[in-house]
C-alpha positions in Angstrom: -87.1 -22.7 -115.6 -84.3 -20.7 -113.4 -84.1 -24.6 -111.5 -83.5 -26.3 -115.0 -79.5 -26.8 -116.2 -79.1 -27.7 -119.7 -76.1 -29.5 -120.9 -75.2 -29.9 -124.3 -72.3 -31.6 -126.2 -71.7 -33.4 -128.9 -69.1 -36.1 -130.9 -68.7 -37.1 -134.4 -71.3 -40.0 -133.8 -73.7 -39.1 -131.1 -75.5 -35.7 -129.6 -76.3 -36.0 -126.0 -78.8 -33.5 -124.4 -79.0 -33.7 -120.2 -81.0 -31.4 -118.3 -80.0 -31.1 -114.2 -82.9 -29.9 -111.7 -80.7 -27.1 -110.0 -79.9 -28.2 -105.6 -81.2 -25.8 -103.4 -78.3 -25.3 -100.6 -80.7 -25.7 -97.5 -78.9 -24.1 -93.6 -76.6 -21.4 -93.3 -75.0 -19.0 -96.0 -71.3 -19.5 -96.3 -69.7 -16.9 -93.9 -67.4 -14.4 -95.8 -64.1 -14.6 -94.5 -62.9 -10.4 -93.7 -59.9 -9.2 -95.7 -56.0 -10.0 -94.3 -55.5 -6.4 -94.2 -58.5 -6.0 -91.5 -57.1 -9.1 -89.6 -53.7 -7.6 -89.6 -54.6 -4.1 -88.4 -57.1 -5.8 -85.8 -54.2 -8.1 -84.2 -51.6 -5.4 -84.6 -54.0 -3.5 -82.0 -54.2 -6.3 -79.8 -50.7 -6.5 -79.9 -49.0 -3.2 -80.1 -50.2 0.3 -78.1 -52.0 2.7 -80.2 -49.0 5.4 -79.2 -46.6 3.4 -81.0 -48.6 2.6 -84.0 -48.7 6.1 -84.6 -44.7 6.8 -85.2 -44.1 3.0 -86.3 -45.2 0.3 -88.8 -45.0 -3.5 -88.1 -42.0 -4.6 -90.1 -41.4 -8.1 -89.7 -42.0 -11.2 -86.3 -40.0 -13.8 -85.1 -41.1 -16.8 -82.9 -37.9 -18.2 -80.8 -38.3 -20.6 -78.6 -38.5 -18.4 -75.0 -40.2 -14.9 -76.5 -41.9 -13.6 -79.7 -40.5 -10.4 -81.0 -42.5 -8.2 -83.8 -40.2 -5.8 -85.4 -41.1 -1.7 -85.9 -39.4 0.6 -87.9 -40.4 4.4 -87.8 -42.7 5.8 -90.2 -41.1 7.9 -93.5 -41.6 11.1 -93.6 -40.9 11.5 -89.6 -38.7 14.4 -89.8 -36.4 15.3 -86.8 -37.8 18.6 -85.6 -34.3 20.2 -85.4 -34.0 19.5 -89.8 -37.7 21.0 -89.9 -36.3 24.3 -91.0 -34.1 22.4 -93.9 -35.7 21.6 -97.8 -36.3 18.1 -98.7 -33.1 17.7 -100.6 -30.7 18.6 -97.5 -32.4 16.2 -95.5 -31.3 12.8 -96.2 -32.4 9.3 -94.6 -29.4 7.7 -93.3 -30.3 4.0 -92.3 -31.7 3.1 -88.7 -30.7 3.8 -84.9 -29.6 1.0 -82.7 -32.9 -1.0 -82.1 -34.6 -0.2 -78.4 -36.7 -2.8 -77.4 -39.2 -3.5 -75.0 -41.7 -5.5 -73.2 -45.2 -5.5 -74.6 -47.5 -8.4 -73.6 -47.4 -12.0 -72.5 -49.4 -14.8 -73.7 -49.1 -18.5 -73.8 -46.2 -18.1 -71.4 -44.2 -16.5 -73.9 -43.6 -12.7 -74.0 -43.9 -10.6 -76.4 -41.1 -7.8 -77.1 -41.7 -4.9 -79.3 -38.3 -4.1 -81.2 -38.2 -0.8 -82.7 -36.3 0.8 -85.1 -36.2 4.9 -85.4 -34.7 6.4 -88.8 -31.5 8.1 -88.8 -31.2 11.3 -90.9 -28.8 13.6 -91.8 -27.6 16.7 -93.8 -26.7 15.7 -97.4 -23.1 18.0 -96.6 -22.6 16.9 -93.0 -22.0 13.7 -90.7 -24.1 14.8 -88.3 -27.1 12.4 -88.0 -30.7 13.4 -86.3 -33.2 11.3 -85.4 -36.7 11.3 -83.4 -36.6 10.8 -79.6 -40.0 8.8 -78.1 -41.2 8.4 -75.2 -42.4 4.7 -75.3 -41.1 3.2 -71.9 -41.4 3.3 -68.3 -38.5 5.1 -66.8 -35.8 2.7 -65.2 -38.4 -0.3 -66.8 -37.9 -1.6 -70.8 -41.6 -2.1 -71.0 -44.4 -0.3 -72.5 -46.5 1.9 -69.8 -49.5 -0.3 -70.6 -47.5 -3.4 -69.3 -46.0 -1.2 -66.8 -49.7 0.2 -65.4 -51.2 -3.5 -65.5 -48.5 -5.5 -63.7 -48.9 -2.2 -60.7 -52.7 -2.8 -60.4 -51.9 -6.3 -59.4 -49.6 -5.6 -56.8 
């Protein structure tokens, strides 16, 4: 009986009864696709260093025509550790630092280049802004050390 569907419906003039023998999909199950947000945290790892990922969040990417370039801004709550001894309501955010950007990967003969954003913060009674200083690149190189330590292994 669990084979056997039923179908009824009826008009002002006739009644129709149907009953369907149920198909039995034959070959593979239909492969779950995984959720966006897995996808997304999996190519961000491809993409970005793990060290970065920790101070910054993917933001936004834009595809020119010569280089790809995925956007970072700096994770809230990232206090400046010269306002750590300050209350919450002193501390103000105050917009974004000049963008640093960098060198991260190469594929398809494009490059990729990280561009990342730290938070600017400040007193709420002074003009004095503070913000978090990283160590993301090779000195003297705008690239990320990973880059950096892969293109030297080559030589």
């Amino acid at each position: 009986m669990q084979n056997i569907v039923k179908l009824y419906f009826a008009t002002s003039e006739f009644r129709y009864n149907f009953a369907f023998k149920k198909r039995e999909h034959m070959g593979r199950k239909k492969l779950e696709r995984p959720a966006i947000d897995s996808l997304f945290n999996i190519i961000s790892n491809m993409l970005v260093p793990e060290h970065i990922l920790e101070h910054f969040d993917i933001w936004d990417a834009h595809e020119y025509s010569d280089r790809w370039v995925i956007e970072m801004r700096e994770k809230e709550g990232l206090i400046p550790a010269s306002l750590s001894g300050f209350s919450e309501v002193e501390v103000v955010f105050d917009g974004y630092c000049n963008p640093i950007e960098m060198l991260s990967h190469s594929f398809v003969c494009k490059p990729i280049y990280l561009r990342l954003y730290r938070r600017r913060y400040k007193r709420s009674n002074s003009n004095e802004h503070f913000s978090n200083e990283y160590d993301l690149t090779l000195k003297g190189v705008k690239m990320v050390p990973e880059m950096g330590f892969f293109l030297k292994e080559k030589d």
